[in-house]
N, CA, C and O of each residue as an XYZ file, in Angstrom:
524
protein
N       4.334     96.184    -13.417
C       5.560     95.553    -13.869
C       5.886     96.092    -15.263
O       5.068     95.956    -16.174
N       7.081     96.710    -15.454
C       7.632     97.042    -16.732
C       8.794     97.340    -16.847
O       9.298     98.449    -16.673
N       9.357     96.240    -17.187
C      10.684     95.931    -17.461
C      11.169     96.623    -19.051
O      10.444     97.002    -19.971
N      12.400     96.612    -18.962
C      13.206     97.307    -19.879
C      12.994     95.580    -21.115
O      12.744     94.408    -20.835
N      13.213     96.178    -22.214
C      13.013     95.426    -23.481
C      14.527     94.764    -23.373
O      15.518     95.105    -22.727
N      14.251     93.570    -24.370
C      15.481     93.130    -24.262
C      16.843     93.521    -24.487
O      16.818     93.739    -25.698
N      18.052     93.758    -24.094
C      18.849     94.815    -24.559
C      18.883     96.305    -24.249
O      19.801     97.106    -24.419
N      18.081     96.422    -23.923
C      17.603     97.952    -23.240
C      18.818     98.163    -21.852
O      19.472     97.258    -21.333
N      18.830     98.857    -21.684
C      19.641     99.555    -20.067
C      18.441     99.993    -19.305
O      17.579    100.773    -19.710
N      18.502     99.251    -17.867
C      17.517     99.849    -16.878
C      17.157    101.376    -16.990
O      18.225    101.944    -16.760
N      16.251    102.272    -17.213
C      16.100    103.542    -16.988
C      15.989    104.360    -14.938
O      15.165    104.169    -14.043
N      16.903    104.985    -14.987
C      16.849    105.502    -13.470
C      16.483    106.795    -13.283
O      17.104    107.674    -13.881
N      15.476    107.098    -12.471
C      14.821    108.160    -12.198
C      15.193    108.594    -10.716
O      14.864    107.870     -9.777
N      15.909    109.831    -10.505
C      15.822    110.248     -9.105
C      15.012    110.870     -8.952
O      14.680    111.798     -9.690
N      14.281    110.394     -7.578
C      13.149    111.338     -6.968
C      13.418    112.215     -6.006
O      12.940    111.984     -4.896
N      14.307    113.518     -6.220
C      14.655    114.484     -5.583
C      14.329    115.835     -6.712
O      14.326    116.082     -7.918
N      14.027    116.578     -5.173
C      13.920    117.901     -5.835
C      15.110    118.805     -5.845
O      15.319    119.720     -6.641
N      15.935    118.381     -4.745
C      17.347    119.398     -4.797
C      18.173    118.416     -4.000
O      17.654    117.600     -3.238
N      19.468    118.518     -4.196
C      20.537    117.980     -3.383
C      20.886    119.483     -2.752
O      20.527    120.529     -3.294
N      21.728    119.402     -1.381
C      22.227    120.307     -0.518
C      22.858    119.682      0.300
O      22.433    118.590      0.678
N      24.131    120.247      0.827
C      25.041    119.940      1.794
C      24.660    120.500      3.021
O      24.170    121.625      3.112
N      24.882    119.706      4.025
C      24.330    119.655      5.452
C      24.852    121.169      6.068
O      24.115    121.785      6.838
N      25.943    121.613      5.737
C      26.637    122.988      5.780
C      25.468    124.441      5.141
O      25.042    125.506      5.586
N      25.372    123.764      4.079
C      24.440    124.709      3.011
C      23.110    124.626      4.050
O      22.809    125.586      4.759
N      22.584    123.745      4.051
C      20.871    123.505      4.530
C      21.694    124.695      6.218
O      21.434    125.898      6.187
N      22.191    124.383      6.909
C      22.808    125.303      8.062
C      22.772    126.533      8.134
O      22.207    127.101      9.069
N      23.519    127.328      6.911
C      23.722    128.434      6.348
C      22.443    129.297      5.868
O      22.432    130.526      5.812
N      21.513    128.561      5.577
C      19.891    128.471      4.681
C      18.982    128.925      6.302
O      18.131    129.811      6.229
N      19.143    128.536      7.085
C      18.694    128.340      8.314
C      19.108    129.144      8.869
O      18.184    129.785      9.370
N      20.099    129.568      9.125
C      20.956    130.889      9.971
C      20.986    131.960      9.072
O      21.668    132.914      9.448
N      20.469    132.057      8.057
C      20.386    133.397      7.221
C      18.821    133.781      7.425
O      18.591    134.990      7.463
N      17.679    132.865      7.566
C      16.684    132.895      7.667
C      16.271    133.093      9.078
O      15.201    133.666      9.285
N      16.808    132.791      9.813
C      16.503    132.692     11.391
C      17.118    133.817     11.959
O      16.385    134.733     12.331
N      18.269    133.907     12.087
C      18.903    134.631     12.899
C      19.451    133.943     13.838
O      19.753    134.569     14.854
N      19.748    132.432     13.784
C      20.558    131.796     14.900
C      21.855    131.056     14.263
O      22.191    130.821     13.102
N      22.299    130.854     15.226
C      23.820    130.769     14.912
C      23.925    129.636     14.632
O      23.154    128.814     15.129
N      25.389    129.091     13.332
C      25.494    127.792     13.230
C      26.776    126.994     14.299
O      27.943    127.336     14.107
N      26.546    126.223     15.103
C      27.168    124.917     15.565
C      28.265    124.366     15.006
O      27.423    123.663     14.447
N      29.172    124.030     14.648
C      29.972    123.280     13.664
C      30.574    122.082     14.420
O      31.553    122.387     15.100
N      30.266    120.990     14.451
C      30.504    119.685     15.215
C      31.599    118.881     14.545
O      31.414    118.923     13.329
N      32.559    118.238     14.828
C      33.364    116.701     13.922
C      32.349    116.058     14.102
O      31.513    115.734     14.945
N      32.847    115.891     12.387
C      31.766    114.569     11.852
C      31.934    113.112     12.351
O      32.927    112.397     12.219
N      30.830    112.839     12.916
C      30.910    111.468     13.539
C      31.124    110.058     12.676
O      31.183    109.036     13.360
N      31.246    109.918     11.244
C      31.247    109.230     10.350
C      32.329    109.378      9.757
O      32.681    110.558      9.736
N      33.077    108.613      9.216
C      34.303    108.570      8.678
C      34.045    108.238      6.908
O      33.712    107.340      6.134
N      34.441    109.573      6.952
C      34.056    109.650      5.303
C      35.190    110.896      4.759
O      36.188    110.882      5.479
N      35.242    111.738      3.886
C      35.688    112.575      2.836
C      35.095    113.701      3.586
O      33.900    113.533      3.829
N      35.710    115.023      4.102
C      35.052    116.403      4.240
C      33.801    116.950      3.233
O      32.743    117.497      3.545
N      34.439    116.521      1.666
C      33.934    116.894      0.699
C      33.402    115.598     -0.459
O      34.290    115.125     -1.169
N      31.906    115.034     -0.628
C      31.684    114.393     -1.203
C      30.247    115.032     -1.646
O      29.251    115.298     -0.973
N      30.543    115.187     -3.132
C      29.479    115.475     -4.229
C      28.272    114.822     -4.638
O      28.530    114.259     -5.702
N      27.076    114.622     -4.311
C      26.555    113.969     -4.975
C      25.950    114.579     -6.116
O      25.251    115.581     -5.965
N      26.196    113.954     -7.521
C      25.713    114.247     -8.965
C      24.678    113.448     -9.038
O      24.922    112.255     -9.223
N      22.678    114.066     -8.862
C      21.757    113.726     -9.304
C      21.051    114.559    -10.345
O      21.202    115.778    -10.265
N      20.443    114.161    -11.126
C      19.541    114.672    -11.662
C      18.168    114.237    -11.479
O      17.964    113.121    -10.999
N      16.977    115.172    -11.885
C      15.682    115.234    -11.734
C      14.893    115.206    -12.968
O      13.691    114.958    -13.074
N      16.037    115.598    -14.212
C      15.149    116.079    -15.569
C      14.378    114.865    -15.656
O      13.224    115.237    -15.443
N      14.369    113.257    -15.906
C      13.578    112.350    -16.200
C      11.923    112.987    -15.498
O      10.963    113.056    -16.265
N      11.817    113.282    -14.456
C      10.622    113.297    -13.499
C      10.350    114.825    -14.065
O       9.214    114.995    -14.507
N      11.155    115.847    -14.105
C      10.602    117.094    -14.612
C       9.861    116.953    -15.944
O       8.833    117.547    -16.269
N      10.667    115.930    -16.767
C       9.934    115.585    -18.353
C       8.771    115.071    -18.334
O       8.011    115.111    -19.302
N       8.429    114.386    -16.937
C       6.977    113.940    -16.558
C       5.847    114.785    -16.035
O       4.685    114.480    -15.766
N       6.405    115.767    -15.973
C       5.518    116.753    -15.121
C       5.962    117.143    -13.305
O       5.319    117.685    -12.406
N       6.806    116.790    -13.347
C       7.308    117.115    -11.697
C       7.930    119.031    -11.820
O       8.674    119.727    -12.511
N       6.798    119.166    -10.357
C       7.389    120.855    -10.526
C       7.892    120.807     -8.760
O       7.158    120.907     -7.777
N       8.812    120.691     -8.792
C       9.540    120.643     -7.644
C       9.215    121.553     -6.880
O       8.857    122.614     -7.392
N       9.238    121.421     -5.411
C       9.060    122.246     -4.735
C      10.824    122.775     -4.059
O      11.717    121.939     -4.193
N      10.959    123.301     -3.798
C      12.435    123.226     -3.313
C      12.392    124.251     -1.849
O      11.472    124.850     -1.293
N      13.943    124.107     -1.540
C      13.499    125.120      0.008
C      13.177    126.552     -0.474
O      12.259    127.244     -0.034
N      14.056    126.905     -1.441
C      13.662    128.061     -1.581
C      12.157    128.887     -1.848
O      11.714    130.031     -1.746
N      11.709    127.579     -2.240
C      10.625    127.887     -3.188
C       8.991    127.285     -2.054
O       7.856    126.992     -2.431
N       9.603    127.312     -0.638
C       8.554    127.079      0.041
C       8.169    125.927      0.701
O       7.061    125.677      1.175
N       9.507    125.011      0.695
C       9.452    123.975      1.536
C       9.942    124.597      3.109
O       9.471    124.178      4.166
N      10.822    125.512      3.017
C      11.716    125.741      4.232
C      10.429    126.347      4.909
O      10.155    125.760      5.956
N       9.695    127.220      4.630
C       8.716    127.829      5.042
C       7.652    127.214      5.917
O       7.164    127.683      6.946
N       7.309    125.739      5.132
C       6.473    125.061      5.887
C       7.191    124.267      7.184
O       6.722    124.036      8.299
N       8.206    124.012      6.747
C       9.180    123.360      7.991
C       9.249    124.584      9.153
O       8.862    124.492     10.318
N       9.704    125.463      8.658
C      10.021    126.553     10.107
C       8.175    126.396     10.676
O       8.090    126.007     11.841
N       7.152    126.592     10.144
C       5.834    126.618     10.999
C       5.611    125.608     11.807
O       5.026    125.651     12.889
N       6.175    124.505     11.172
C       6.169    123.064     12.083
C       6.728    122.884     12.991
O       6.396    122.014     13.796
N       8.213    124.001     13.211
C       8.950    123.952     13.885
C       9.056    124.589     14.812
O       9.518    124.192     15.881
N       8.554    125.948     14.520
C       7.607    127.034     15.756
C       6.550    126.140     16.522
O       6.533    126.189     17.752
N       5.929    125.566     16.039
C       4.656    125.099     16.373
C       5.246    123.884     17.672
O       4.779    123.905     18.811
N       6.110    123.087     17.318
C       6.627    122.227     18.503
C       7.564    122.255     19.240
O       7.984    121.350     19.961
N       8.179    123.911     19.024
C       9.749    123.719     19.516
C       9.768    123.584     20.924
O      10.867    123.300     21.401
N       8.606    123.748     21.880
C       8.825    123.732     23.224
C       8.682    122.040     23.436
O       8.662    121.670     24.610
N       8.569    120.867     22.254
C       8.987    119.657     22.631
C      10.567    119.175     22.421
O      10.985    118.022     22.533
N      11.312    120.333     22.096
C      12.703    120.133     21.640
C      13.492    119.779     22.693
O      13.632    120.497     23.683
N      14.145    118.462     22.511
C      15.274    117.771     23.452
C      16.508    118.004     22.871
O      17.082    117.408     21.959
N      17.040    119.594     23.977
C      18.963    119.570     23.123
C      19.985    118.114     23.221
O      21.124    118.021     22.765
N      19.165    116.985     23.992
C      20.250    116.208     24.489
C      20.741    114.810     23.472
O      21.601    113.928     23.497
N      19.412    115.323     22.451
C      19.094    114.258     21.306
C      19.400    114.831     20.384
O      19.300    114.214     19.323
N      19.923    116.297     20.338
C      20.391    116.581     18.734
C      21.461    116.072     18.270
O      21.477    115.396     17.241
N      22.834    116.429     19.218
C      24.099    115.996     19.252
C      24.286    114.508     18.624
O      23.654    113.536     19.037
N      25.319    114.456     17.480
C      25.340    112.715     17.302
C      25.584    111.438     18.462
O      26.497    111.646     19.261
N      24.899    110.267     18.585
C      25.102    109.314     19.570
C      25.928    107.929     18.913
O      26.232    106.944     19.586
N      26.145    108.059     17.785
C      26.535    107.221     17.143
C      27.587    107.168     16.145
O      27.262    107.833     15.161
N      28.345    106.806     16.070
C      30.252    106.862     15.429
C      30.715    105.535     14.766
O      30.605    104.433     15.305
N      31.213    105.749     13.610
C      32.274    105.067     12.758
C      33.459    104.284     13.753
O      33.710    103.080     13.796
N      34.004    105.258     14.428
C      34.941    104.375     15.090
C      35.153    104.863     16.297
O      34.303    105.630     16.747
N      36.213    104.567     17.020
C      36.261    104.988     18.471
C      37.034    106.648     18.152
O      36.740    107.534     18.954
N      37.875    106.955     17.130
C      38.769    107.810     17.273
C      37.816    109.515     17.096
O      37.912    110.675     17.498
N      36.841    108.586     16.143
C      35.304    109.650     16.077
C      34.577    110.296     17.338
O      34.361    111.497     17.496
N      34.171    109.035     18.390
C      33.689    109.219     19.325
C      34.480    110.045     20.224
O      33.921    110.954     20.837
N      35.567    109.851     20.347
C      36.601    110.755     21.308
C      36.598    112.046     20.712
O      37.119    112.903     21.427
N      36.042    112.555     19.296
C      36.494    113.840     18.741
C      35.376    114.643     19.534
O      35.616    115.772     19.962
N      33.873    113.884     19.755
C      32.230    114.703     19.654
C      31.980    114.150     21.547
O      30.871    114.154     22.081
N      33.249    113.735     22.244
C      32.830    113.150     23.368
C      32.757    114.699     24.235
O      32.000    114.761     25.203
N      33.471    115.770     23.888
C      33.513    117.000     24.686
C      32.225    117.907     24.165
O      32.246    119.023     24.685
N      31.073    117.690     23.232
C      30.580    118.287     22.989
C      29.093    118.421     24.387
O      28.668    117.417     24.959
N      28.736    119.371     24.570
C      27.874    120.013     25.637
C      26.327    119.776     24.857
O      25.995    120.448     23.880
N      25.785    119.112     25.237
C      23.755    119.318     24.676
C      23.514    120.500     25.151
O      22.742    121.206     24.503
N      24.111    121.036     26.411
C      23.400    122.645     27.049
C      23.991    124.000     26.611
O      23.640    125.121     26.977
N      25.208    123.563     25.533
C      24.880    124.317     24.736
C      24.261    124.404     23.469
O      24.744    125.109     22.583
N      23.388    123.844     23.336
C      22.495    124.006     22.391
C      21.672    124.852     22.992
O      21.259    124.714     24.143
N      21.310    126.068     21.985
C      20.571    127.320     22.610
C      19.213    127.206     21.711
O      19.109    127.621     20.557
N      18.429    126.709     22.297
C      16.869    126.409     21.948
C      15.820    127.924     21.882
O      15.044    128.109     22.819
N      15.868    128.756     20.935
C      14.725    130.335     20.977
C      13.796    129.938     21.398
O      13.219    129.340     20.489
N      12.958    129.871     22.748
C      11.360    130.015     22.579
C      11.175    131.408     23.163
O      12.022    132.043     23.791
N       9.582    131.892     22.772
C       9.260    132.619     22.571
C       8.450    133.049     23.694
O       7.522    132.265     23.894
N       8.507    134.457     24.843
C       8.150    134.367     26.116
C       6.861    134.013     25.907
O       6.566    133.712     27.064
N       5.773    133.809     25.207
C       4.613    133.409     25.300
C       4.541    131.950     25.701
O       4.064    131.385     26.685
N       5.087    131.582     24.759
C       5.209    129.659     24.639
C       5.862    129.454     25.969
O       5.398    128.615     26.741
N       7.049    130.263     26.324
C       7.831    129.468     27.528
C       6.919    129.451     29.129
O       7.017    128.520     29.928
N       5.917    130.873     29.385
C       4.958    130.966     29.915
C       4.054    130.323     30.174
O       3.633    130.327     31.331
N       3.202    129.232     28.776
C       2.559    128.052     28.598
C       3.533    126.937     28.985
O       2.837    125.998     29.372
N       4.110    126.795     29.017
C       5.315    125.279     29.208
C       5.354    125.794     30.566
O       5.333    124.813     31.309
N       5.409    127.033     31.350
C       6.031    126.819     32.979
C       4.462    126.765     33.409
O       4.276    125.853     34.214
N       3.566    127.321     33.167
C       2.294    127.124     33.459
C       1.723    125.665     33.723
O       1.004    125.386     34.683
N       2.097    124.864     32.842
C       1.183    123.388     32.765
C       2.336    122.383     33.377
O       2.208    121.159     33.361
N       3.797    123.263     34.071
C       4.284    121.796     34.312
C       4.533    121.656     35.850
O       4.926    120.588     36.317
């Protein structure tokens, strides 16, 4: 417990290492991969374009050395992601859930089979093998 002194202003610390737009993290992924990006209507009714302004310096002044994608988070994600992609369901990527009805009618024509899932003839060999 440690509360701010009397008169004091709460102190706020964000615990992020990077902000990125869902577009950007996409772009990050399809430059790295070699697969193509998707572009869906957004199922949420919000602003095309909304900024979020965080900072990290409080936690960097503490000793926080961020890891970021660039810097070797994305890296460990793609191994995780090799490693299980033959449990990948295209039918669960697609959004199931909407702001309003006029949303749902925008993402109601979207296809799960086209979602084009890479596996790799080894892995797909093991998956027709054991099923």
């Amino acid at each position: 417990n440690n509360p701010p002194a009397k008169g004091e202003r709460v102190e706020i610390f964000n615990q992020v290492a990077e902000t990125r737009r869902v577009r950007d993290i996409a772009t990050l992924v399809a430059d790295m991969t070699g697969v193509e990006v998707n572009f869906i209507p957004n199922p949420r009714q919000e602003a095309a374009e909304n900024e979020l302004d965080v900072a990290n310096e409080k936690f960097c002044n503490l000793g926080l050395d961020p890891i970021t994608l660039d810097t070797g988070l994305f890296d460990e994600v793609t191994e995780v992601v090799k490693k299980y992609k033959t449990r990948c369901n295209p039918t669960k990527i697609l959004p199931a859930s909407f702001w309003n009805k006029k949303r749902a009618e925008e993402c109601a024509s979207l296809d799960p089979n086209s979602i084009k899932i890479n596996v790799d003839e080894e892995v797909k060999e093991e998956v027709t093998e054991g099923a």
